[in-house]
PyMOL Python script that loads the backbone (N, CA, C, O; Angstrom):
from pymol import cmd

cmd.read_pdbstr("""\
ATOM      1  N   UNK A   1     -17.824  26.306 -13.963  1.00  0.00           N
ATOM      2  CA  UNK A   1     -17.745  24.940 -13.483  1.00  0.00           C
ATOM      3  C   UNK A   1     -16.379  24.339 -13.805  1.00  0.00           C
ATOM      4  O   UNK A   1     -15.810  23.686 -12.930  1.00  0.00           O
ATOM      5  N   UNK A   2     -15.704  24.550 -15.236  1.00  0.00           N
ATOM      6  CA  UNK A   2     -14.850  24.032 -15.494  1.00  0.00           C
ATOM      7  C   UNK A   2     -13.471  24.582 -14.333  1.00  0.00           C
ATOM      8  O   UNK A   2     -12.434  23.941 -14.160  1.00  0.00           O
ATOM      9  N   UNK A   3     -13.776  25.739 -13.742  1.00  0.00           N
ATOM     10  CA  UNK A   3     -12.602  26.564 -13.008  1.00  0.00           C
ATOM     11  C   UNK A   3     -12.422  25.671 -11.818  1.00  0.00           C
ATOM     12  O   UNK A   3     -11.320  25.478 -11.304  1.00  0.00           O
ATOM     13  N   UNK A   4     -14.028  24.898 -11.211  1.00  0.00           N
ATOM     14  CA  UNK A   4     -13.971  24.515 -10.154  1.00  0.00           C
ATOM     15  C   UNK A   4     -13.029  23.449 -10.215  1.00  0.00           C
ATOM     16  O   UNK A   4     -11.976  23.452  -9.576  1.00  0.00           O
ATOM     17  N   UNK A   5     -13.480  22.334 -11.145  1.00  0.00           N
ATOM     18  CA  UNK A   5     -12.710  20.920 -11.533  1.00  0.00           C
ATOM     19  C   UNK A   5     -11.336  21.067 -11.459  1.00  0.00           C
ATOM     20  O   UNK A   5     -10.751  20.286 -10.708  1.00  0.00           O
ATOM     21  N   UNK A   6     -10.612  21.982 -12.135  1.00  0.00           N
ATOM     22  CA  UNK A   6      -9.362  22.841 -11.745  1.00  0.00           C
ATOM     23  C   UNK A   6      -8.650  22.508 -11.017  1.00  0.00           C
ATOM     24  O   UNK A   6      -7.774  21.643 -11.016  1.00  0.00           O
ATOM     25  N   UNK A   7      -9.118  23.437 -10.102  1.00  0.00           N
ATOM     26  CA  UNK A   7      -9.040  23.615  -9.208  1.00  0.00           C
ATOM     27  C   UNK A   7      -8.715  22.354  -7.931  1.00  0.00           C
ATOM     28  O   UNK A   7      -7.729  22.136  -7.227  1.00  0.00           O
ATOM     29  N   UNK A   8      -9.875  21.789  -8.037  1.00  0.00           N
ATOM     30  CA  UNK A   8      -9.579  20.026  -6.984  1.00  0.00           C
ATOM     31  C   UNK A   8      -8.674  19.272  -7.754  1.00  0.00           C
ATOM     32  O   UNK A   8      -8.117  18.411  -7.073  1.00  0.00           O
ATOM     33  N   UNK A   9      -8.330  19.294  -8.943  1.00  0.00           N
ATOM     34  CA  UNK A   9      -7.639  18.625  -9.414  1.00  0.00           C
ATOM     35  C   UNK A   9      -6.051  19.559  -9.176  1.00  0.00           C
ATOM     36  O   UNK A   9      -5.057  18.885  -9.445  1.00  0.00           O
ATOM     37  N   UNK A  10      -5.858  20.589  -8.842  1.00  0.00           N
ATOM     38  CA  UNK A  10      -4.533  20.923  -9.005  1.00  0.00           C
ATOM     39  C   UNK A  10      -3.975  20.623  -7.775  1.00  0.00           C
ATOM     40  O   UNK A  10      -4.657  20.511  -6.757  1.00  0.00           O
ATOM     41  N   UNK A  11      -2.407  20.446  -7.821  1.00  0.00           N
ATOM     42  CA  UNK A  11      -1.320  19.987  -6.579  1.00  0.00           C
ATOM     43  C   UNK A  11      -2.181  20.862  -5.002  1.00  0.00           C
ATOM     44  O   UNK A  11      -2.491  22.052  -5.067  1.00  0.00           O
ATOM     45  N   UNK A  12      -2.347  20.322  -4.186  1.00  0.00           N
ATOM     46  CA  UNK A  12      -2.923  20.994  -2.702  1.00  0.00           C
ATOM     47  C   UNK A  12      -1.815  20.939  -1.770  1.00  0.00           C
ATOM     48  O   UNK A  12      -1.651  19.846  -1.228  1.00  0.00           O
ATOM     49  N   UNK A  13      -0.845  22.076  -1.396  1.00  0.00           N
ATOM     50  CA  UNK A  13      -0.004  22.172  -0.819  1.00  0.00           C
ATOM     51  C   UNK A  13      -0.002  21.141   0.634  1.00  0.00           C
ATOM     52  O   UNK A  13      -1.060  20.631   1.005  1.00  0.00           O
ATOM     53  N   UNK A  14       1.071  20.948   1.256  1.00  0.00           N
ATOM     54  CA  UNK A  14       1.188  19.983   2.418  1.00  0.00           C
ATOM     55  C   UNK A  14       0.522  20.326   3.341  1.00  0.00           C
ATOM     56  O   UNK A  14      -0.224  19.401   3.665  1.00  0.00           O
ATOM     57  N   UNK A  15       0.352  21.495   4.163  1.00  0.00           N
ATOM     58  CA  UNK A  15      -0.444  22.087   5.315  1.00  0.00           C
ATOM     59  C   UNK A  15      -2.036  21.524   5.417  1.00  0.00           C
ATOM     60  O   UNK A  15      -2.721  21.252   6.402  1.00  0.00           O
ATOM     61  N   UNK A  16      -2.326  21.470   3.965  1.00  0.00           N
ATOM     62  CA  UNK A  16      -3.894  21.506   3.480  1.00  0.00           C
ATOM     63  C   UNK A  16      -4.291  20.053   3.559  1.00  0.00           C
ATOM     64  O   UNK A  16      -5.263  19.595   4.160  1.00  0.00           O
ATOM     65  N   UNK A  17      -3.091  19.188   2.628  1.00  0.00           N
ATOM     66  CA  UNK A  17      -3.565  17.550   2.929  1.00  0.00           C
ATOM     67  C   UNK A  17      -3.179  17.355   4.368  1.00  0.00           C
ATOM     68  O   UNK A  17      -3.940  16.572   4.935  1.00  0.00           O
ATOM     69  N   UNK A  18      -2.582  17.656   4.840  1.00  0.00           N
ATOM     70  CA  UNK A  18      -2.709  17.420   6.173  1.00  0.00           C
ATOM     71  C   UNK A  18      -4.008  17.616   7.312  1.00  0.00           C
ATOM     72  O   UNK A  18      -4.378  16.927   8.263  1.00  0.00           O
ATOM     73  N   UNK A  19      -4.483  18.869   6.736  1.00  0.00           N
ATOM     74  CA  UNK A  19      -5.678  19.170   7.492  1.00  0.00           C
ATOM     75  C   UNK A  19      -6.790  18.628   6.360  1.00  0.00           C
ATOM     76  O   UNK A  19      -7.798  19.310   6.546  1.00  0.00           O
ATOM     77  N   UNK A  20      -6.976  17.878   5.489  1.00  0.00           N
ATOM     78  CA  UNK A  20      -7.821  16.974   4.808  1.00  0.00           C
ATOM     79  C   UNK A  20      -7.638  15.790   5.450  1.00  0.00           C
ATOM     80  O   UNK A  20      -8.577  15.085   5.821  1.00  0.00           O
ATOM     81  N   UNK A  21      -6.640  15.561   5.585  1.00  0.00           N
ATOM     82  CA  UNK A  21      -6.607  14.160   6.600  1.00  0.00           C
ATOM     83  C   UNK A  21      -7.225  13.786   7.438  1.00  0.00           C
ATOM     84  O   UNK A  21      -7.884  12.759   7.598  1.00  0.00           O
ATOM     85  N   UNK A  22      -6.942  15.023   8.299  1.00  0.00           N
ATOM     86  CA  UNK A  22      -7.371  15.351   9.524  1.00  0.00           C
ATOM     87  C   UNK A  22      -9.052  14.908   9.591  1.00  0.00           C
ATOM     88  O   UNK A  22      -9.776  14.075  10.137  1.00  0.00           O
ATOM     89  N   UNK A  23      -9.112  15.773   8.886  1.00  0.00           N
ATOM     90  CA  UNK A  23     -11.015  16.093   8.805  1.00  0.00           C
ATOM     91  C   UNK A  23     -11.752  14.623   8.140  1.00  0.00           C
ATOM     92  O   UNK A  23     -12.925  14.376   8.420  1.00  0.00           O
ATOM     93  N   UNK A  24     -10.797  13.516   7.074  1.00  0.00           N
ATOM     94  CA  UNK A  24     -11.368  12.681   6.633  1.00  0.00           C
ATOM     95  C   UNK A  24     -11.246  11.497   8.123  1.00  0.00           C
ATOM     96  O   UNK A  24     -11.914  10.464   8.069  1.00  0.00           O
ATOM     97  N   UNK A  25     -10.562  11.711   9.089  1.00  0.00           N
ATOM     98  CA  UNK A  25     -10.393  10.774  10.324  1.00  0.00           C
ATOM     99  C   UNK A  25     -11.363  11.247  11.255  1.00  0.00           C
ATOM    100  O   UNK A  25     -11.785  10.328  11.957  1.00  0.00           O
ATOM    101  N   UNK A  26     -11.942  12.536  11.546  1.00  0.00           N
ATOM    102  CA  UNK A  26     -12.495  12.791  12.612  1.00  0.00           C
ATOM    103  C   UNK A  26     -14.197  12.689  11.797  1.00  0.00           C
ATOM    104  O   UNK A  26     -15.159  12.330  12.477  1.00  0.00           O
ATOM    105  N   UNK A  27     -14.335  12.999  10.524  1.00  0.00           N
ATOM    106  CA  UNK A  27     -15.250  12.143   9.956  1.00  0.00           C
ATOM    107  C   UNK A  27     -15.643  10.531  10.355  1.00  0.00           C
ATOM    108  O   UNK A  27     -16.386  10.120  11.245  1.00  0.00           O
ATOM    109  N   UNK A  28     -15.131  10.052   9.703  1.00  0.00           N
ATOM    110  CA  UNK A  28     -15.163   8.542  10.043  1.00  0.00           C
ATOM    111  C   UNK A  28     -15.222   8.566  11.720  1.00  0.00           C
ATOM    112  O   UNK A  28     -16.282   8.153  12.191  1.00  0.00           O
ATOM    113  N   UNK A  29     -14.494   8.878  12.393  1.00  0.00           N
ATOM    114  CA  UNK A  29     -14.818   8.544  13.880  1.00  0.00           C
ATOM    115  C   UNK A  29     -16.059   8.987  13.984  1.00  0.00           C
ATOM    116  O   UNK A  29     -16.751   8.086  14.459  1.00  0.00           O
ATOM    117  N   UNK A  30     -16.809  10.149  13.720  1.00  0.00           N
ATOM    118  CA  UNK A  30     -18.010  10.630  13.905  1.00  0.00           C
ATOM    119  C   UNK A  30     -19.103   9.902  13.766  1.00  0.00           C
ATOM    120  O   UNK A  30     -19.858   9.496  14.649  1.00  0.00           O
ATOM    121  N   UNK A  31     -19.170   9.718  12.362  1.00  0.00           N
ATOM    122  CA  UNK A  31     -19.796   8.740  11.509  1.00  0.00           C
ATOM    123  C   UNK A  31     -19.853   7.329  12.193  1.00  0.00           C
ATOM    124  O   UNK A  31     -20.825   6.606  11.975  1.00  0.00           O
ATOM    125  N   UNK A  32     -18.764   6.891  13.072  1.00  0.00           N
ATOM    126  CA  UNK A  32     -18.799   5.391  13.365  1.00  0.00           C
ATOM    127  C   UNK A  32     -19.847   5.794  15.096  1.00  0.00           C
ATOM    128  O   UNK A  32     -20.806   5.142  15.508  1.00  0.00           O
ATOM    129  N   UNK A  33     -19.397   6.681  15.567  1.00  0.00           N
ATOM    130  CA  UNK A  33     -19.883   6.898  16.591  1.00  0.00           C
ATOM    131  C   UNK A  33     -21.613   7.323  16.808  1.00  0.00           C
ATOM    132  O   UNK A  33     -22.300   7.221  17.824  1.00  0.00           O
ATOM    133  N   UNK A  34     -22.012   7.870  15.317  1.00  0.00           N
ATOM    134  CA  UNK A  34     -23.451   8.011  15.096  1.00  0.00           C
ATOM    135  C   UNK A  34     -24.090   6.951  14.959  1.00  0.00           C
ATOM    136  O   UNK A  34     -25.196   6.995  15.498  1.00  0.00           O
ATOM    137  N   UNK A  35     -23.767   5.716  14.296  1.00  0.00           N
ATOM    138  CA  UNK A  35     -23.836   4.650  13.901  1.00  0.00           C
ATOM    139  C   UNK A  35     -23.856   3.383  15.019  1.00  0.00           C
ATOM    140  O   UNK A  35     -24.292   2.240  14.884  1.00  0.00           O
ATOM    141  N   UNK A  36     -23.348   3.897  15.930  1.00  0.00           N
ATOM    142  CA  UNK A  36     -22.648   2.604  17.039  1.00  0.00           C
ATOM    143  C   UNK A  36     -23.998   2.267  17.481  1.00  0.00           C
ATOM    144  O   UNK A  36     -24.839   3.120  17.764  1.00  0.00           O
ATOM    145  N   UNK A  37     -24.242   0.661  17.549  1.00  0.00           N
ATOM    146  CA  UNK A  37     -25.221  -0.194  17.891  1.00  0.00           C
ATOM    147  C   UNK A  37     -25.921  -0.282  19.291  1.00  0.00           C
ATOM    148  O   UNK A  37     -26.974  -0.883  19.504  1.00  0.00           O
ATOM    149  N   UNK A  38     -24.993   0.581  20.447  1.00  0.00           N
ATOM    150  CA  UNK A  38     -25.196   0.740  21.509  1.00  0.00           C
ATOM    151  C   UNK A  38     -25.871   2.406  21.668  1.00  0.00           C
ATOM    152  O   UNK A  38     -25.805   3.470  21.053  1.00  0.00           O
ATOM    153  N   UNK A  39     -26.379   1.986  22.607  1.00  0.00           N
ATOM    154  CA  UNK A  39     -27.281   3.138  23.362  1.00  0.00           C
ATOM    155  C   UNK A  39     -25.922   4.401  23.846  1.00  0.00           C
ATOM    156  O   UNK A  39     -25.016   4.240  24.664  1.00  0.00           O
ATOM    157  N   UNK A  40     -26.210   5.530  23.056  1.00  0.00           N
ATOM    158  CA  UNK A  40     -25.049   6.709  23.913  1.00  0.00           C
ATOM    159  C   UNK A  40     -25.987   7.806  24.245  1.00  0.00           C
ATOM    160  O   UNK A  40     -26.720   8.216  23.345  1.00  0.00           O
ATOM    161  N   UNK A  41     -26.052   8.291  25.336  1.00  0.00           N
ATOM    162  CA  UNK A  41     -25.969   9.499  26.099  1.00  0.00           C
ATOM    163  C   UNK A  41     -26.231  10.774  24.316  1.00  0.00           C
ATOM    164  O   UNK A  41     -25.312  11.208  23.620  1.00  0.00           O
ATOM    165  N   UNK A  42     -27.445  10.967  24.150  1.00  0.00           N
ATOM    166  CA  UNK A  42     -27.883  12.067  23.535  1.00  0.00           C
ATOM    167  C   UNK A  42     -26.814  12.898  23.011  1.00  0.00           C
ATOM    168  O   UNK A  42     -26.317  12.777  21.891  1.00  0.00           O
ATOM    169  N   UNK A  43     -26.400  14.004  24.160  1.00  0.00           N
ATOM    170  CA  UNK A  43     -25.013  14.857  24.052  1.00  0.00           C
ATOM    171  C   UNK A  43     -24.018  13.878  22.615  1.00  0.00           C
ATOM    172  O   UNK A  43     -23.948  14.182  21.424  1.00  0.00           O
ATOM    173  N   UNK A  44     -23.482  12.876  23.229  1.00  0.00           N
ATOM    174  CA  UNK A  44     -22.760  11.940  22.678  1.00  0.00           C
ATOM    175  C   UNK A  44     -23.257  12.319  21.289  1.00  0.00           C
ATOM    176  O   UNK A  44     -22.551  13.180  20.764  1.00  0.00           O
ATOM    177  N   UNK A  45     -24.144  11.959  20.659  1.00  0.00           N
ATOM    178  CA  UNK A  45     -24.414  11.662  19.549  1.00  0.00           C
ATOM    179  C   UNK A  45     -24.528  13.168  18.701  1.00  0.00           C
ATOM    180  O   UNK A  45     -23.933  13.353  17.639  1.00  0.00           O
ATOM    181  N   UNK A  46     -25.274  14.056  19.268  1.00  0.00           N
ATOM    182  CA  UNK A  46     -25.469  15.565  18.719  1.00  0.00           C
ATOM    183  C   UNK A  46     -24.144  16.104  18.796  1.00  0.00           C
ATOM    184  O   UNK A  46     -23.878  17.174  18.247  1.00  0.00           O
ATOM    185  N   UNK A  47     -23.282  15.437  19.443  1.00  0.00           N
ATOM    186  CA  UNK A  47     -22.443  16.266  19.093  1.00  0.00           C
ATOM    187  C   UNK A  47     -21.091  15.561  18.104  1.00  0.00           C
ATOM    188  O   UNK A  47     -20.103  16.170  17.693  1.00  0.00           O
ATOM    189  N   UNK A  48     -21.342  14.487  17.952  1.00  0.00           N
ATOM    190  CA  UNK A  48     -20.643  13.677  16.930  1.00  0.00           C
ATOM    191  C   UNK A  48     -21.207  14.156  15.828  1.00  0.00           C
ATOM    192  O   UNK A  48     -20.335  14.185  14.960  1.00  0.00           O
ATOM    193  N   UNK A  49     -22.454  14.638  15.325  1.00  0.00           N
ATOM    194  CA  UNK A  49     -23.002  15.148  14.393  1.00  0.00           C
ATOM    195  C   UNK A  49     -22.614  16.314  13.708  1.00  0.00           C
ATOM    196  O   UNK A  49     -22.703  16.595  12.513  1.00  0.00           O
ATOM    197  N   UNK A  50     -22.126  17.005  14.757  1.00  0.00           N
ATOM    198  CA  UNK A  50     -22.065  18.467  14.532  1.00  0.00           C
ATOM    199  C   UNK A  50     -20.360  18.564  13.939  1.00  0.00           C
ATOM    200  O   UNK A  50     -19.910  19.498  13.275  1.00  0.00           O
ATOM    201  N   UNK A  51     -19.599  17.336  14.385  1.00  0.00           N
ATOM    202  CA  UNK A  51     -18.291  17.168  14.378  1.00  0.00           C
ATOM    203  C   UNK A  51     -18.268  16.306  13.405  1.00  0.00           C
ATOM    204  O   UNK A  51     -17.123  15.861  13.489  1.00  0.00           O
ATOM    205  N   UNK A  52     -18.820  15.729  12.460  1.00  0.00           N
ATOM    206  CA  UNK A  52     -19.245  14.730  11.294  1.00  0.00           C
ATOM    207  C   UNK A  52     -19.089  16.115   9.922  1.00  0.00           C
ATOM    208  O   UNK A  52     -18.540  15.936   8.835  1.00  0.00           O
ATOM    209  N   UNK A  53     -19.794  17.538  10.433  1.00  0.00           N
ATOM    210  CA  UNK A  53     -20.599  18.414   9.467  1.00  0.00           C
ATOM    211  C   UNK A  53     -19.371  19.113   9.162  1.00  0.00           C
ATOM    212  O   UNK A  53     -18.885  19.313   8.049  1.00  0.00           O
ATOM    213  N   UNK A  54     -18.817  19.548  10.591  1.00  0.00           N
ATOM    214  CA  UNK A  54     -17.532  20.230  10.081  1.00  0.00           C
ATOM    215  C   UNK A  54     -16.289  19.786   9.696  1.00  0.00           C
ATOM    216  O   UNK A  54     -15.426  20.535   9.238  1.00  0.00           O
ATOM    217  N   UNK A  55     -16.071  17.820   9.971  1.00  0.00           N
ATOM    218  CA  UNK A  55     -14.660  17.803   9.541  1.00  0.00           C
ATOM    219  C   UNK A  55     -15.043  17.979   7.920  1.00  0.00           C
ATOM    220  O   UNK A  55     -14.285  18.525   7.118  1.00  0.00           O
ATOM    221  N   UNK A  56     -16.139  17.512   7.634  1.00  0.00           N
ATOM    222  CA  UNK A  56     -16.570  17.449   6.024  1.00  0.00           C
ATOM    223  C   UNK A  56     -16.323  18.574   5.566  1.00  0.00           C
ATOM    224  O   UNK A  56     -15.381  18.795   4.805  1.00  0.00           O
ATOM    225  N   UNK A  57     -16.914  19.197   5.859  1.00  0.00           N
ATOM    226  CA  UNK A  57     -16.391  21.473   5.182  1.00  0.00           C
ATOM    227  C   UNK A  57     -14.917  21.111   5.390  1.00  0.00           C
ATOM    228  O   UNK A  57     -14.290  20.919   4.348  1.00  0.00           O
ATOM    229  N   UNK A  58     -14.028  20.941   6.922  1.00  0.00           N
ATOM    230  CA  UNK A  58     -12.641  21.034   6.511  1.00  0.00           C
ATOM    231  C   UNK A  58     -11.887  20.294   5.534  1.00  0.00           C
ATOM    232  O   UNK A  58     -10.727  20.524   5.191  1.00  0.00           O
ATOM    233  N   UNK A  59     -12.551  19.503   5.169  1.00  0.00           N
ATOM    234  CA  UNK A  59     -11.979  17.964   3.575  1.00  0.00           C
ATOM    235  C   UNK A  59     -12.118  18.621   2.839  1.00  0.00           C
ATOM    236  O   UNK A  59     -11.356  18.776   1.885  1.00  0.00           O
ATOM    237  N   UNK A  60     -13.067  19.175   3.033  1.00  0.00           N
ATOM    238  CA  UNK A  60     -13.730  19.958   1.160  1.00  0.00           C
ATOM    239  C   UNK A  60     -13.169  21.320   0.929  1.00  0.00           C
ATOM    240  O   UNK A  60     -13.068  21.627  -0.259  1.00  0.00           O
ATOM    241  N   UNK A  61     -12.821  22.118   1.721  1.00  0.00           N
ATOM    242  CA  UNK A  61     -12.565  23.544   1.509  1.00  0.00           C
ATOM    243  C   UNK A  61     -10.672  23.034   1.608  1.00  0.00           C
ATOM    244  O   UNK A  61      -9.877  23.854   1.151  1.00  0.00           O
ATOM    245  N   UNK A  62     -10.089  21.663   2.224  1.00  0.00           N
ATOM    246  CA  UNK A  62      -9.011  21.681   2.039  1.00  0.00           C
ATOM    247  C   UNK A  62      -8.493  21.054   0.955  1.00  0.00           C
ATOM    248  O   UNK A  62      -7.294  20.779   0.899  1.00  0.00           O
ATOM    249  N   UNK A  63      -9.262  20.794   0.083  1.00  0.00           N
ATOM    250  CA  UNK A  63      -8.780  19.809  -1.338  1.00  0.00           C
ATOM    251  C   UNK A  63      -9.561  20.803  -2.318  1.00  0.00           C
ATOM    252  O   UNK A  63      -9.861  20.451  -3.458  1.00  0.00           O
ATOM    253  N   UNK A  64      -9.897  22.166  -1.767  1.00  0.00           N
ATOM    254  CA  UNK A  64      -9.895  23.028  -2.940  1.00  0.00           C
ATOM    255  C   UNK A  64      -8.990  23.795  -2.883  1.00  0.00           C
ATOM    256  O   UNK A  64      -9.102  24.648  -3.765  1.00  0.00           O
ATOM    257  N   UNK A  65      -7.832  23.966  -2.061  1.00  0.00           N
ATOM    258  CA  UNK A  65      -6.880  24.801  -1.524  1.00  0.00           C
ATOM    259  C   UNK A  65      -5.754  24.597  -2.545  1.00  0.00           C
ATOM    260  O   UNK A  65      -5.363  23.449  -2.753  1.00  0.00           O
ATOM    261  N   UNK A  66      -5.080  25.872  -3.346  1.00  0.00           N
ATOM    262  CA  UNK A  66      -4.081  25.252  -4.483  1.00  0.00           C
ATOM    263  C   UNK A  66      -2.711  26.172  -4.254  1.00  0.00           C
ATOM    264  O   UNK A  66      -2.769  27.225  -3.620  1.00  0.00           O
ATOM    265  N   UNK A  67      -1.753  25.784  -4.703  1.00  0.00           N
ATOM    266  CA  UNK A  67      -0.486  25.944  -4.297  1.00  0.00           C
ATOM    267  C   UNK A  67      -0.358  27.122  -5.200  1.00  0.00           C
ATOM    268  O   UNK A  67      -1.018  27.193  -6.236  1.00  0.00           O
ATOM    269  N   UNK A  68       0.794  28.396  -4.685  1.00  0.00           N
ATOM    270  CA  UNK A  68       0.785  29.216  -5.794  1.00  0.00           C
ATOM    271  C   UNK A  68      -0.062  30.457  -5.148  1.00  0.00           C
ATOM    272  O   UNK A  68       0.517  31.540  -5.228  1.00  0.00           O
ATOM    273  N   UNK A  69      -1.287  30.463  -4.549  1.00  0.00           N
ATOM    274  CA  UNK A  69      -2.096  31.862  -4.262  1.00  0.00           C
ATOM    275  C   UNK A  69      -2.009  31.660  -2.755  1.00  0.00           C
ATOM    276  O   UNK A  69      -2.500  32.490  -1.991  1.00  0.00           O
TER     277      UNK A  69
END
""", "prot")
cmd.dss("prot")
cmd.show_as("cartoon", "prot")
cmd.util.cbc("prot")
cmd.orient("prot")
């Protein structure tokens, strides 16, 4: 456990926060779009879902990414 903490805590090269970025924006759009008060087209929504699941894995697998390996 302690390796993991490490790990998120050590420097995450530029490529990686970049594609954490990425994934924390297409999150939030997802998320706002699951959420939206108006009626959307099914498709619309299942697939904002599915695009909610994976920018999250790309945030998370990119802020475990460490400079050096």
């Amino acid at each position: 456990m302690k390796q993991v903490i490490e790990r998120i805590q050590a420097p995450t090269p530029k490529f990686f926060k970049t594609l954490r970025n990425i994934g924390l924006v297409l999150a939030a759009i997802s998320t706002a779009i699951i959420t939206a008060p108006v009626a959307l087209p099914a498709v619309v929504v299942t697939i904002a879902g599915y695009v909610a699941v994976a920018s999250s894995m790309i945030s998370a697998v990119s802020q475990a990414a460490k400079e050096g390996e």
